[in-house]
C-alpha positions as CSV (number, residue, x, y, z in Angstrom):
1,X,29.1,-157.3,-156.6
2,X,32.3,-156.3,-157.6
3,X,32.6,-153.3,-160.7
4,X,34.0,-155.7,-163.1
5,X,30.9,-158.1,-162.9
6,X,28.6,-154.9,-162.7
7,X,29.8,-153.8,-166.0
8,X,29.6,-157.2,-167.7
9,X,26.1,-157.6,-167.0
10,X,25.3,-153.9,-168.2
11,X,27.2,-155.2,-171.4
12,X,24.9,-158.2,-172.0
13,X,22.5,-156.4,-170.8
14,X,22.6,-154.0,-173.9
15,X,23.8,-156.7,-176.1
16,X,20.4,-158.5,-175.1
17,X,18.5,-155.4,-176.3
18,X,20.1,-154.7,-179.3
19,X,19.0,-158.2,-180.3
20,X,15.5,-158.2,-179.2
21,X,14.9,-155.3,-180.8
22,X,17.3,-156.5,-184.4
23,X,14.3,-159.5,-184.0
24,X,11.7,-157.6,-183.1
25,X,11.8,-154.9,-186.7
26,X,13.2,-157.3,-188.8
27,X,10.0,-160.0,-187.6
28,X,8.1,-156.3,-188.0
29,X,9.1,-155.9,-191.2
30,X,8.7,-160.0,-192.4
31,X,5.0,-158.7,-191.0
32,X,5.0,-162.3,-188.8
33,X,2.1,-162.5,-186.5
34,X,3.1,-160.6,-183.5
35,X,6.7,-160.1,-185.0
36,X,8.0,-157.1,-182.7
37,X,7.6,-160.1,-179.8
38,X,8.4,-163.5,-181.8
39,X,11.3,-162.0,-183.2
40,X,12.9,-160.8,-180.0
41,X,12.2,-163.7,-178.4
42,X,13.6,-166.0,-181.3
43,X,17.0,-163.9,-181.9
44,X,17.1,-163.8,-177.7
45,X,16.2,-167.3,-177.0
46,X,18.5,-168.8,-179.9
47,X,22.0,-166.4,-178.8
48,X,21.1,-167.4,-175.1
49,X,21.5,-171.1,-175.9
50,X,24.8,-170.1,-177.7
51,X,26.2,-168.0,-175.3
52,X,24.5,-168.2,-172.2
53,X,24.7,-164.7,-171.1
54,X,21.8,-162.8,-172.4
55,X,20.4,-161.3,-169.6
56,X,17.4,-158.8,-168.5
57,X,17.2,-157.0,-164.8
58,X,14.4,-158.3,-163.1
59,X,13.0,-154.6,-163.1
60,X,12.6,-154.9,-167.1
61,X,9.3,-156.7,-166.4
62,X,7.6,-154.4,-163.8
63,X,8.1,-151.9,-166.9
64,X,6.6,-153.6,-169.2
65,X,4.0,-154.5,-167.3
66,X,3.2,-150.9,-166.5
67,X,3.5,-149.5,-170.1
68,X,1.3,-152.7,-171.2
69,X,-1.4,-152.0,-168.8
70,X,-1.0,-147.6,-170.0
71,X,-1.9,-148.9,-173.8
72,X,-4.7,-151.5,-172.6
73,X,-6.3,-148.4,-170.3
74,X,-5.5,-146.0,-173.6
75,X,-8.0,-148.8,-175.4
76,X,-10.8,-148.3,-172.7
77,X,-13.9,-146.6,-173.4
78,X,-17.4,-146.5,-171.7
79,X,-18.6,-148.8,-174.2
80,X,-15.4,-151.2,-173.4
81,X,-17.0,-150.8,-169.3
82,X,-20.6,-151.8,-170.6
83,X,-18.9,-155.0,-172.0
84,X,-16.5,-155.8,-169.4
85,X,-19.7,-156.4,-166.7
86,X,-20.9,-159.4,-169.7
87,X,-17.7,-161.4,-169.0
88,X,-19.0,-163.2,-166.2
89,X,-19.7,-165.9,-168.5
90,X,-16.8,-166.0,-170.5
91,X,-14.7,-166.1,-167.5
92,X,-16.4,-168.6,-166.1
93,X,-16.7,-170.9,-169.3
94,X,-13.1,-170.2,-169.8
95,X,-11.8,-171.8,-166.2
96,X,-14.0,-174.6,-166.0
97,X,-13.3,-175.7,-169.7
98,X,-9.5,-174.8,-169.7
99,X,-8.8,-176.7,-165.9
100,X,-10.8,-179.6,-166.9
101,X,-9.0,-180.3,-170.2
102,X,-5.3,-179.3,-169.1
103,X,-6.0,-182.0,-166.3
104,X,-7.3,-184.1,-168.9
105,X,-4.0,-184.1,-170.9
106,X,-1.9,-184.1,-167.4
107,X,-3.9,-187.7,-166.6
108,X,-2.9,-188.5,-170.6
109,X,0.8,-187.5,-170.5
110,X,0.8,-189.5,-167.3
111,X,-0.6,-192.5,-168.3
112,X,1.5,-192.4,-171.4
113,X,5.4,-190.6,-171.3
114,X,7.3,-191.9,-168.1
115,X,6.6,-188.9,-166.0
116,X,5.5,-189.5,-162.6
117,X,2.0,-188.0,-161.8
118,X,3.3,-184.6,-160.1
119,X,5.6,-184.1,-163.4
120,X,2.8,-184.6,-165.7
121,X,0.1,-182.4,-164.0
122,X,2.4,-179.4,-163.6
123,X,4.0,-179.8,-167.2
124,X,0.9,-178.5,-168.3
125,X,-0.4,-176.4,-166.0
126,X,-2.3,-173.2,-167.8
127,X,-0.3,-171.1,-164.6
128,X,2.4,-168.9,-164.4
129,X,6.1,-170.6,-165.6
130,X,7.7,-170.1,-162.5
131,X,4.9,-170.5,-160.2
132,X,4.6,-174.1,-161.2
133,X,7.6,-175.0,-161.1
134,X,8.3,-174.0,-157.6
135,X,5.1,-175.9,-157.1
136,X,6.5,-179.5,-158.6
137,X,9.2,-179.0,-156.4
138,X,7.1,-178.8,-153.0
139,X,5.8,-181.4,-154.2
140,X,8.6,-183.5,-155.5
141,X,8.2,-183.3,-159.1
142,X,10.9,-183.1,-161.9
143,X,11.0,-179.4,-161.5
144,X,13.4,-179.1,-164.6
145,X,11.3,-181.2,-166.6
146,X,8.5,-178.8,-165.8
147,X,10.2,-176.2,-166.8
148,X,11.4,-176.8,-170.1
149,X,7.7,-178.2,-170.9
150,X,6.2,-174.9,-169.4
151,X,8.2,-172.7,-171.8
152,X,7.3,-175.0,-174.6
153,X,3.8,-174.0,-173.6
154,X,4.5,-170.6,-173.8
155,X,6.5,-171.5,-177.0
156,X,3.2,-173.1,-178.9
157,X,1.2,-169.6,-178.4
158,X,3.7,-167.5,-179.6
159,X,5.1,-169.8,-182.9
160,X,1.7,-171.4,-183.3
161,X,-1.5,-170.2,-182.0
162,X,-0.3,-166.6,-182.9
163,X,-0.5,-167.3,-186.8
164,X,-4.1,-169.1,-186.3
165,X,-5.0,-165.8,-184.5
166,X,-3.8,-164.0,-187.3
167,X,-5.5,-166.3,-190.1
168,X,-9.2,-166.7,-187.9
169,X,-9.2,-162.9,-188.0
170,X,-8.2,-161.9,-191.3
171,X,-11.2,-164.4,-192.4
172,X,-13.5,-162.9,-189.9
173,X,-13.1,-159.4,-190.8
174,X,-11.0,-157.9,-187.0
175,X,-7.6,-157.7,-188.9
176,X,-9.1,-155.4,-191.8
177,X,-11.0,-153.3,-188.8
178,X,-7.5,-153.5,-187.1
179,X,-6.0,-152.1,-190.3
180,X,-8.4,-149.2,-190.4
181,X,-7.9,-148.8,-186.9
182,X,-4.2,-148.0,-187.4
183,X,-4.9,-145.8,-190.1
184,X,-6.8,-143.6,-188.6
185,X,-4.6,-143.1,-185.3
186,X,-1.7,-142.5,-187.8
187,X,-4.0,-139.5,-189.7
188,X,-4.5,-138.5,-186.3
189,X,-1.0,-138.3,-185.0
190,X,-0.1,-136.5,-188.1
191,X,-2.7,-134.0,-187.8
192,X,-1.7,-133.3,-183.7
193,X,0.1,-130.5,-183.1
194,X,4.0,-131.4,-182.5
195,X,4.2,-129.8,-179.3
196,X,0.8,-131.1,-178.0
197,X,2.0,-134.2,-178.7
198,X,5.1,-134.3,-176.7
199,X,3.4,-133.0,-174.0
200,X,0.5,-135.7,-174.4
201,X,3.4,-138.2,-174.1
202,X,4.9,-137.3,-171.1
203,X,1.5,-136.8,-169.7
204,X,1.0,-140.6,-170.6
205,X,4.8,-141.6,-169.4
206,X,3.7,-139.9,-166.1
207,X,0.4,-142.0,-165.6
208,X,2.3,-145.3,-166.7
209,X,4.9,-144.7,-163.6
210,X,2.6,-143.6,-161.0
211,X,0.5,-147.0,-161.9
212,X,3.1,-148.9,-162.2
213,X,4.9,-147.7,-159.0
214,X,1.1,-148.0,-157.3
215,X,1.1,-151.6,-158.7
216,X,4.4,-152.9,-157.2
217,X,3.6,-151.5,-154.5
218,X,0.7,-153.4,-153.9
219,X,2.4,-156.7,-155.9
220,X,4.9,-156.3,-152.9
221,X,2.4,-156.2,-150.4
222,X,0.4,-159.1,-151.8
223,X,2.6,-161.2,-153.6
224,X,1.1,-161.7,-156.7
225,X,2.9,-159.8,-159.5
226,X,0.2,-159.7,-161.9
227,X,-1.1,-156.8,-159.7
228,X,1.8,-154.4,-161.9
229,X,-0.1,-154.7,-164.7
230,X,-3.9,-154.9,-163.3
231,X,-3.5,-151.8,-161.3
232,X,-1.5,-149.7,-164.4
233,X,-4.3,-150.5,-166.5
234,X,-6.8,-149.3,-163.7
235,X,-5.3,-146.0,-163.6
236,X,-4.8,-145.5,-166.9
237,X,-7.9,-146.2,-168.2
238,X,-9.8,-144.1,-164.8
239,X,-7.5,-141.0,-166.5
240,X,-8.3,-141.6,-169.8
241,X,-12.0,-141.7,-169.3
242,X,-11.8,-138.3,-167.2
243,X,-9.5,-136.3,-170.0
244,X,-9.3,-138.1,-173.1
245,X,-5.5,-136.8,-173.3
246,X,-3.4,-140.3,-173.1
247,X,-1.1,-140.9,-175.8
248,X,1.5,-142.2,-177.0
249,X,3.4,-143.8,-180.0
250,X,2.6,-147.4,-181.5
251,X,7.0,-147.6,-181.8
252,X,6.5,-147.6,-177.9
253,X,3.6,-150.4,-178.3
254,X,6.2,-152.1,-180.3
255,X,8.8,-151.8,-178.6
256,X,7.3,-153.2,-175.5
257,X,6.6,-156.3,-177.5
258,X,10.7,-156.8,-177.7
259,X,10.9,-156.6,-174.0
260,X,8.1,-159.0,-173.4
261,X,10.2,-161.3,-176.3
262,X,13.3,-161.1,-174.5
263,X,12.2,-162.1,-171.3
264,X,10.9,-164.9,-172.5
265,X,14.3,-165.9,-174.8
266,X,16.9,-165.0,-171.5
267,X,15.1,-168.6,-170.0
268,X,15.8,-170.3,-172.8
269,X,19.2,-172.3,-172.3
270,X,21.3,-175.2,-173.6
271,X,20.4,-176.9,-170.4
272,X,17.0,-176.5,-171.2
273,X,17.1,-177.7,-174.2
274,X,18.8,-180.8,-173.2
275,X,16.2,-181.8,-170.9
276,X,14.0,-181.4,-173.8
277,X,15.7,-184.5,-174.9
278,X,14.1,-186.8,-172.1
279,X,10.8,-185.1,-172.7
280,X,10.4,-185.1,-176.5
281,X,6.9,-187.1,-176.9
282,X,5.2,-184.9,-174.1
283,X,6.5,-182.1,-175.3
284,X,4.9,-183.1,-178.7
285,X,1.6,-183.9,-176.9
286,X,1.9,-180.7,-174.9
287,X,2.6,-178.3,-178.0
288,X,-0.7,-180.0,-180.2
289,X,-2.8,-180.0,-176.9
290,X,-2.7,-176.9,-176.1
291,X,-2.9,-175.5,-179.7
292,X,-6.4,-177.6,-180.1
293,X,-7.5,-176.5,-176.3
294,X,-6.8,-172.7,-177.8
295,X,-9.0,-173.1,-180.7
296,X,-11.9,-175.3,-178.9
297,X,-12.5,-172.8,-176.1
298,X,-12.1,-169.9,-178.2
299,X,-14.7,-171.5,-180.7
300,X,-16.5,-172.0,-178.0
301,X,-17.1,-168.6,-176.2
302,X,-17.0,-166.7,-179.6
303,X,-20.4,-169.0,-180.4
304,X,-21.8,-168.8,-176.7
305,X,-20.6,-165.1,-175.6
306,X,-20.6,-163.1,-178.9
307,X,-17.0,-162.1,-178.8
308,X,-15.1,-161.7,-181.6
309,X,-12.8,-164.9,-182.7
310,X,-9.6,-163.2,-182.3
311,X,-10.5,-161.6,-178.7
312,X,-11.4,-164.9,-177.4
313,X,-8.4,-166.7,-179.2
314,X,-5.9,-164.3,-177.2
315,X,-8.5,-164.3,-174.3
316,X,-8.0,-168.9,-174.1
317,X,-4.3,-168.4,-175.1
318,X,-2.0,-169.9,-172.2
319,X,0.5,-167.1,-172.5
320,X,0.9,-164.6,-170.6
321,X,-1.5,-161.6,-170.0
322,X,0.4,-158.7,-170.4
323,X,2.0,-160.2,-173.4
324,X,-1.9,-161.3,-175.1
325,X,-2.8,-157.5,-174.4
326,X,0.2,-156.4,-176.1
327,X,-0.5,-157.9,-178.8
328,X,-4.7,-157.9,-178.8
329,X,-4.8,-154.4,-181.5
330,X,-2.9,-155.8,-183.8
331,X,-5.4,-158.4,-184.6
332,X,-8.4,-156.3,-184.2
333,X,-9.0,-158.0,-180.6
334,X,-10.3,-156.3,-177.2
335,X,-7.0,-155.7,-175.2
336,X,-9.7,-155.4,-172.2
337,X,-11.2,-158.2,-172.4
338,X,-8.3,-160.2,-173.3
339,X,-6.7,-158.3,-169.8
340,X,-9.3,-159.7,-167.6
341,X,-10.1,-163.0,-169.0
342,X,-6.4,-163.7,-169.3
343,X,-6.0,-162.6,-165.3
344,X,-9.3,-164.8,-164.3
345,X,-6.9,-167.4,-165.9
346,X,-4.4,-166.6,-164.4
347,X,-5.7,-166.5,-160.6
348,X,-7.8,-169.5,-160.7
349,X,-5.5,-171.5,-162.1
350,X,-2.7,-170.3,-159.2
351,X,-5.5,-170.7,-156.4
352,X,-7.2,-174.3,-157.7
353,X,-4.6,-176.1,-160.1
354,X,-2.2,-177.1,-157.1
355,X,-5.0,-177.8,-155.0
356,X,-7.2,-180.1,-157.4
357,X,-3.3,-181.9,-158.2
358,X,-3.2,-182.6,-154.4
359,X,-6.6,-184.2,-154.4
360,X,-5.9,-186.1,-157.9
361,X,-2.1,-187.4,-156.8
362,X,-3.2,-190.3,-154.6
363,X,-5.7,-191.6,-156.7
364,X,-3.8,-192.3,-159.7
């Protein structure tokens, strides 16, 4: 690559920043629902389709997984261990219901839009974006149609689910205790010594790389990506249990919110948007679907597992995980549980989706 392009993408590299994070504290200071991420993700997305040159390095989300998975370990206690060995059920309530219904709306959108039966399966799949879209294409789908819908997807829990998360726990009581919460870290950072706290924070800074280094390792080695996060969160909460000393700022919380936002908005383009044009009614059926499939599961195990409505809301949310746990505090919610029920999501649905669409595509 030759300096001059080097330097260009440094450029928009920093001009992507500067947005995300001109979205992310003025979102912050509208107090949206998860504004820090929403609002980098809006002012990202929106200059993207303008320009077409907001960009991220690729190494932008092994860091946020990593810091994501130091503040969900920060969050672990023994009590949180106790709980985490009850989500057998949950988990397993969560997959069946959510596979069964996103087929369910596949066979619909189907049946009812144009698309052929590949298209419609994948468009909403509860999976990874790029995952399964390189899926349509092995199996010759509309791989750009899938894509557009699968960031709509990802669109409805962030614009829409995200202020049902906020209003379901206000009424039930987790965004007061969430409140509290904050108020009593911020009495506590005040009262810690200066210096113990800078040295707490790059105690904390220190455990986030080694995890996060441990966990692309091991992503590397495995292929599966997800393991950046699941393996930060392992070692921060294994050190956190043993000294009690992890710390660090809610700004950084916050901040990591903006990254998550703006790598989200860089994949939003005018191209995109254009083949939204071809796709409007699913894309309608696709935003309402999974917005009801959100609130009936999470109704669901908050009634049958005695979690609170806000944990399982983020926990049924077909976003992403590290992004849910990011955001999991500020509505009172479990980031741990959300973590591992958003994973057990996540893995299933790689591991059975494609295979249950292979079985489906000849019979319809």
């Amino acid at each position: 690559m030759e300096r001059a392009e080097v330097m260009s993408e440094l450029l928009w590299f920093l001009a992507t920043i500067a947005a995300a994070l001109a979205g992310g504290f003025l979102f912050r200071k509208l107090k949206v629902p998860a504004g820090p991420l929403v609002g980098a993700l809006l002012f990202v997305g929106v200059l993207n389709v303008f320009t077409g040159r907001m960009f991220m390095y690729s190494g932008m989300k092994n860091v946020t997984k990593a810091v994501a998975g130091l503040f969900i370990g920060m969050s672990v206690t023994r009590d949180t261990l106790r709980k985490l060995l009850t989500l057998i059920k949950p988990a397993v309530i969560l997959v069946v219901i959510i596979l069964s219904l996103c087929l369910g709306m596949g066979i619909v959108l189907y049946y009812n839009s144009g698309l052929d039966e590949v298209t419609s399966l994948f468009s909403v799949a509860p999976g990874g974006m790029q995952d399964m879209t390189l899926m349509t294409m092995d199996l010759n789908g509309d791989a750009a149609v899938v894509a557009v819908l699968q960031a709509l997807r990802l669109m409805s829990v962030y614009f829409v689910s995200m202020p049902i998360v906020r209003i379901l726990s206000r009424r039930s009581g987790t965004l007061e205790k969430a409140e509290q919460s904050e108020r009593r870290a911020r009495e506590k950072r005040d009262a810690m010594d200066p210096r113990t706290r800078r040295k707490r924070i790059a105690f904390s800074a220190g455990v986030a790389l080694i995890g996060g280094v441990l966990g692309w390792l091991l992503a590397q080695l495995m292929d599966f990506s997800t393991l950046v996060l699941i393996v930060s969160m392992v070692v921060a909460a294994a050190v956190n249990l043993g000294t009690g000393k992890l710390y660090m700022p809610r700004i950084v919380r916050q901040i990591t919110q903006m990254m998550s936002g703006a790598l989200i908005g860089v994949t939003v383009t005018y191209e995109s948007l254009g083949n939204l044009k071809k796709a409007l009614i699913p894309a309608v059926l696709i935003t309402m679907g999974f917005v009801l499939i959100n609130v009936l599961i999470a109704m669901i195990i908050s009634k049958t597992c005695k979690i609170d409505i806000a944990t399982a809301m983020l926990s049924s949310s077909a976003g992403g995980a590290s992004e849910s746990a990011l955001v999991a505090e500020d509505f009172g919610a479990d980031p741990a549980i959300v973590t591992v029920l958003q994973i057990t999501r996540l893995v299933c649905t790689t591991a059975f989706y494609p295979v249950i669409v292979k079985l489906l595509y000849p019979v319809l």
